[in-house]
N, C-alpha and C positions, 0 to 999 in steps of 0.2 A: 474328648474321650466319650463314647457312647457306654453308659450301662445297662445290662437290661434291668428291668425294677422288680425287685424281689419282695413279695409281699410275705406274711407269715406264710406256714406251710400248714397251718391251720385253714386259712380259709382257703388256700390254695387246695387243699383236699375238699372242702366242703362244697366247692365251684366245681371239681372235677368228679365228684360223685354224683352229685347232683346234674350235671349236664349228662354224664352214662348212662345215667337211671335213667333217663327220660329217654335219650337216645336208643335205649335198648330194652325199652320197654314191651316194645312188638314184637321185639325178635323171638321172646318165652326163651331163651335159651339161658337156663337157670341149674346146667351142670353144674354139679358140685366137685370138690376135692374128695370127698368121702360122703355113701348116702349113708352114712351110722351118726345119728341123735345123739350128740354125746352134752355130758353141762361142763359149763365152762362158769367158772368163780373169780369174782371180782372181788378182790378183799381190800380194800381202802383205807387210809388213814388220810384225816385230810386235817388240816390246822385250821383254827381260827373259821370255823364253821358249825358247832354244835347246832343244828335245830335248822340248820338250811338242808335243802333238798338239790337232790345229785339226779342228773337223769341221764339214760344210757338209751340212745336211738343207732337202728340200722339204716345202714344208704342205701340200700339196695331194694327195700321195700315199696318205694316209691319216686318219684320226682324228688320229692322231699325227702331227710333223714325222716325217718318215722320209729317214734319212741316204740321202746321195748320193755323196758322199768324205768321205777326210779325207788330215791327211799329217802330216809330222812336222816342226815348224820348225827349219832347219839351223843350221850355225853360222853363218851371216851374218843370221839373222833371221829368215831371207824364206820364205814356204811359198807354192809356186802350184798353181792348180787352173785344169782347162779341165772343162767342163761342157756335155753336148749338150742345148740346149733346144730349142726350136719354138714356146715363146711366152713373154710373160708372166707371171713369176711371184713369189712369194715367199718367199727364201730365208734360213735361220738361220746366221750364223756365229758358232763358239761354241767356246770351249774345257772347260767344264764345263756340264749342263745349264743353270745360273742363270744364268751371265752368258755373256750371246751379244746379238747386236747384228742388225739385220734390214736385209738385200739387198733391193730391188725389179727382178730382174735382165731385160733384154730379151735376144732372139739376136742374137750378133753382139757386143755390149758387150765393151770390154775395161776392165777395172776396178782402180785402183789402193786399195789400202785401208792405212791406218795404224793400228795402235793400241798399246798397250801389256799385256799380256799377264795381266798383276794386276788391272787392271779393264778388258775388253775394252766394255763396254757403257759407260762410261763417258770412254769416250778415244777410241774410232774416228773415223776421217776417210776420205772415199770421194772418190774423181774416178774420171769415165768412166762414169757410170751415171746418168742424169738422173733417175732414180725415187729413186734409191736416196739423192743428195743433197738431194732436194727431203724426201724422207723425213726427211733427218737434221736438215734445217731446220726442221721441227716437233717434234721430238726435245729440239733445242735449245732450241725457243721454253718446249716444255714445262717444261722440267728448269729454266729460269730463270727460270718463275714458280714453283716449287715451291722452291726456293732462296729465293726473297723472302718467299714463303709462310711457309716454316717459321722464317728469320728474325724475324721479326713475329710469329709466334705465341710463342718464345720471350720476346720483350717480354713480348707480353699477361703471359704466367704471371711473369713477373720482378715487373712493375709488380705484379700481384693479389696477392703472395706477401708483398709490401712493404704492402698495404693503400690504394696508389695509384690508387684508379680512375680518375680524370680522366687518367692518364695510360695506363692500360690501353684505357678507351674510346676515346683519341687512336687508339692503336695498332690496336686493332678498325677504326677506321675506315680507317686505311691499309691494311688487311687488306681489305677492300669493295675499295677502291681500284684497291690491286695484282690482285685479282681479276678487274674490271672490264676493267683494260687486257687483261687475258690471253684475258679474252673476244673482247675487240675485234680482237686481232690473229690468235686462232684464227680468227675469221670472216674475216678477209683473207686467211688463209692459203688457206683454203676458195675464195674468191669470185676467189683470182689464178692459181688452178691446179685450175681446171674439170674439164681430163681425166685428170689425174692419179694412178694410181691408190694413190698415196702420200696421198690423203684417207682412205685405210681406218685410215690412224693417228687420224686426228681423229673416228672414230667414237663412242670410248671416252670423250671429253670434251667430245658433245654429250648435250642432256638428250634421252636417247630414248624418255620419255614424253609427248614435248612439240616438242622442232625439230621437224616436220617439213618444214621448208624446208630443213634443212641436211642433214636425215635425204637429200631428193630427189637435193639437190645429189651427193652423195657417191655416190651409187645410179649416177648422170648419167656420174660422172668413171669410175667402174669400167666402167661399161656402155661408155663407151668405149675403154678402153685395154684392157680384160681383159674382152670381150663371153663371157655362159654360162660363165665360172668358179664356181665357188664360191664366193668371194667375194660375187659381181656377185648371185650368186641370191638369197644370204642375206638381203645389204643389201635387196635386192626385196621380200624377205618380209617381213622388218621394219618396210622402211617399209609396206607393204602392210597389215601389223597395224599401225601408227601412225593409220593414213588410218581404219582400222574401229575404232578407239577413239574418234579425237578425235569422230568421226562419230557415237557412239551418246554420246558425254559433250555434244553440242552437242543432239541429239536430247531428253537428258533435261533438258538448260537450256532447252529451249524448252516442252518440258512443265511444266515446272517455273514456269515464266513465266507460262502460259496458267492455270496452277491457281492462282497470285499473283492472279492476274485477275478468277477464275472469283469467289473468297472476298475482293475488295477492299470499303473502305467504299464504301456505296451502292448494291452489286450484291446480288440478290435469293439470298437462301440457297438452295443446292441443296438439292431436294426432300429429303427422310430420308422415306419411310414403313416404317416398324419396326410390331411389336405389342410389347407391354407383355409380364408377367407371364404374364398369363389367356391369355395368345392373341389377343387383342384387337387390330384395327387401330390404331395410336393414332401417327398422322401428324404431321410440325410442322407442318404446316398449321392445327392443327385446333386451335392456340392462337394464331392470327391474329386482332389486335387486343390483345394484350399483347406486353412487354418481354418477351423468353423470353432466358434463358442457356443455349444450349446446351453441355453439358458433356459431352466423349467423356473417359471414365475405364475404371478393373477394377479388381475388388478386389483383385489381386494388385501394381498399383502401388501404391508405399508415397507417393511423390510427390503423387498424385489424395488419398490417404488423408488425408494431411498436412492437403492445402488442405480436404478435405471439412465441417472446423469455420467455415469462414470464410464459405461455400457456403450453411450452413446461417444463418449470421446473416445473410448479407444476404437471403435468401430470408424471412426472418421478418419483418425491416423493412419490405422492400418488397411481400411479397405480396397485402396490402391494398389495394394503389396501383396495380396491372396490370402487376404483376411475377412472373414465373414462371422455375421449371428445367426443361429438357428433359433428362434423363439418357441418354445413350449411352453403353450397356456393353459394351466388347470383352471381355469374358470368354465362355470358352468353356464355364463349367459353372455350368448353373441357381445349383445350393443357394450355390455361393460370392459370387454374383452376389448374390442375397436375404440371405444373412446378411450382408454389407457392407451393404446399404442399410440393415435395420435397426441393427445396431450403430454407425453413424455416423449415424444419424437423418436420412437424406435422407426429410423430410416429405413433399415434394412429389410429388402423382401421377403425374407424366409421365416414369415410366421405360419402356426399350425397350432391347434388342438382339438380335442371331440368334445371338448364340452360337456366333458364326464365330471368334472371338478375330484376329486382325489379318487373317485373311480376310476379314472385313467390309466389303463394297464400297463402304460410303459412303466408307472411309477416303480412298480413293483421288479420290473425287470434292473431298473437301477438303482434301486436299493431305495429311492428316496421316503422321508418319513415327513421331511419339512422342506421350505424353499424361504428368499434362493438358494438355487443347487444348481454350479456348474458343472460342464464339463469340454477342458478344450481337447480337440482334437487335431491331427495331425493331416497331411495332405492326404495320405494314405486310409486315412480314418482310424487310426490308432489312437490310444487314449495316450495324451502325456501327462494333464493331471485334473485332479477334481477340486471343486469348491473353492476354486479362484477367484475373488472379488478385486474389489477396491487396487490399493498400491500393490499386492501379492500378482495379481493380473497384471497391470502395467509391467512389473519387473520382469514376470515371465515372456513376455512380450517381446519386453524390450533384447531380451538375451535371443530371442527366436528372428528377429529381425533386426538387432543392431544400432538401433534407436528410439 
């Protein structure tokens, strides 16, 4: 079972701010939600912290979060901040670089935060900021499959350590399971809070070589709460490069189909005209009216080299009967090319190549990616089938001639 790895959604935010910021540093496009200054209040209670210092940095200010305040929590707990924003953003609050916990703060918000001070990233609770708790509701969701996770994978290694597999695979599969669901409600989370721009947390634990419907969605939610941020741009691009990927991998499956096509049984083999040795034209054509194999090899595969005894027996059998080889050689240097043929006894006349070595354009015409790569064909020059070796050759063989 594959997972993807889910790290905090703390530093998952501080990696994806910080790589926007940079990335969208040139662009100045620094539209706001509102161009009205409004202050926004931080009023904190934190535990087990009297006399430590709390600091509150913006991501958007640079590469880096780049502090804004900070203050020092008194003896009753409590540390407040008032803050002048103008839009939309997202803020770190934090008592040691590592553990700090992330704000979605609008103007005007007045925000109540709780936490406890030994692990701030772990114990926070926010009212008065609708970003910033819808934030922490994914936070949460996160953290309790990752909990269940790591539960279960404990199993696995107990049960495997004990020689229990039936009981390990159990647990692998509640492992599937609990994954499953965590996907399911990450997509809810997603599809309940469209404009959100607390989706920029569920960025990190979608596949983002692959969603791109949720890649949109999330692009959708920023473009509306936090329009020409950095953030909004990033996600743009990315999905932007999503959309030109899936696009040239759909492109190449369709190629790829049509060349399945081009070489299926029954379809007439793509022309090869190659010269031999001498220079000689020596077409497949121009063994129409025999069973021809054609065989794309080099003497530098050791693969082709391997099957080339087996090549050569059936060619002895049959070549009495209106059975022949076509040799197609991707190699790129004469004398390697002729001293393979003769040291592996390819008797038969109808060798050719250009001496393009995978530049060889017929490759392309028959799809080929690697060698060897058959293909027999028919009296008529019809394809009967491909990538016939070893005993699978012989038997087909034997059914076409009888013995």
């Amino acid at each position: 079972m594959k997972l993807i790895k889910i790290l905090s959604l703390a530093s998952c935010l501080l990696f994806t701010a910080n790589t926007f910021a940079q990335k969208s540093e040139a662009s100045k496009k620094e539209s706001a939600s509102t161009t009205d200054v409004k202050e926004v209040t931080i009023d904190a209670t934190i535990k087990n912290g009297i006399g430590k210092m709390i600091y509150v940095e913006n991501f958007e200010k640079s590469g880096l979060a780049a502090r804004v305040d900070s203050a020092t929590i008194n003896k009753k707990g409590k540390v407040l901040f008032k803050l002048k924003i103008d839009k939309t953003g997202f803020y770190r609050f934090s008592s040691v670089p590592s553990d700090f916990f992330v704000l979605i703060l609008q103007p005007g918000e007045k925000v109540a935060v709780m936490a406890d001070y030994a692990q701030l990233n772990k114990s926070y609770s926010v009212k008065g900021s609708v970003h910033s708790q819808k934030l922490l509701e994914f936070v949460n969701l996160v953290n309790h499959y990752v909990i269940e996770r790591d539960s279960i994978q404990n199993k696995v290694k107990e049960f495997a350590g004990k020689g229990d597999q039936a009981s390990a695979n159990k647990a692998n599969q509640e492992a599937t399971e609990a994954y499953n669901r965590f996907i399911v409600n990450r997509d809810k989370f997603i599809n309940d809070n469209p404009a959100s721009p607390a989706l920029l947390g569920a960025l990190n634990h979608i596949n983002q070589n692959q969603d791109l419907e949720l890649m949109r969605k999330i692009e959708n939610a920023l473009g509306t709460s936090m329009p020409g941020s950095p953030f909004h741009e990033s996600v743009k691009q990315l999905r932007m490069n999503l959309e030109a990927k899936l696009a040239e991998e759909q492109r190449k499956q369709k190629e790829q189909a049509e060349l399945a096509g081009r070489i299926a049984p029954g379809k007439p083999a793509p022309a090869i005209e190659m010269n031999d040795a001498n220079g000689n034209p020596l077409p497949l054509s121009s063994l129409k009216g025999k069973y021809v194999l054609i065989d794309f090899w080099a003497s530098w595969c050791g693969p082709c080299r391997k099957e080339n005894p087996n090549v050569v027996r059936v060619y002895n059998k049959y070549k009495d009967k209106g059975f022949t080889v076509y040799s197609v050689s991707i190699d790129s240097q004469k004398a390697n090319w002729l001293a393979a043929i003769e040291k592996d006894g390819l008797s038969w006349p109808n060798h050719v190549s250009q001496l393009l070595g995978w530049q060889t354009p017929i490759l392309k015409e028959y799809g080929i990616t690697g060698i060897p790569f058959t293909v027999l064909i028919d009296k008529e020059g019809n394809i009967i089938q491909t990538n016939l070796r070893g005993p699978m050759l012989e038997q087909k063989l034997i059914e076409i001639f009888g013995f």
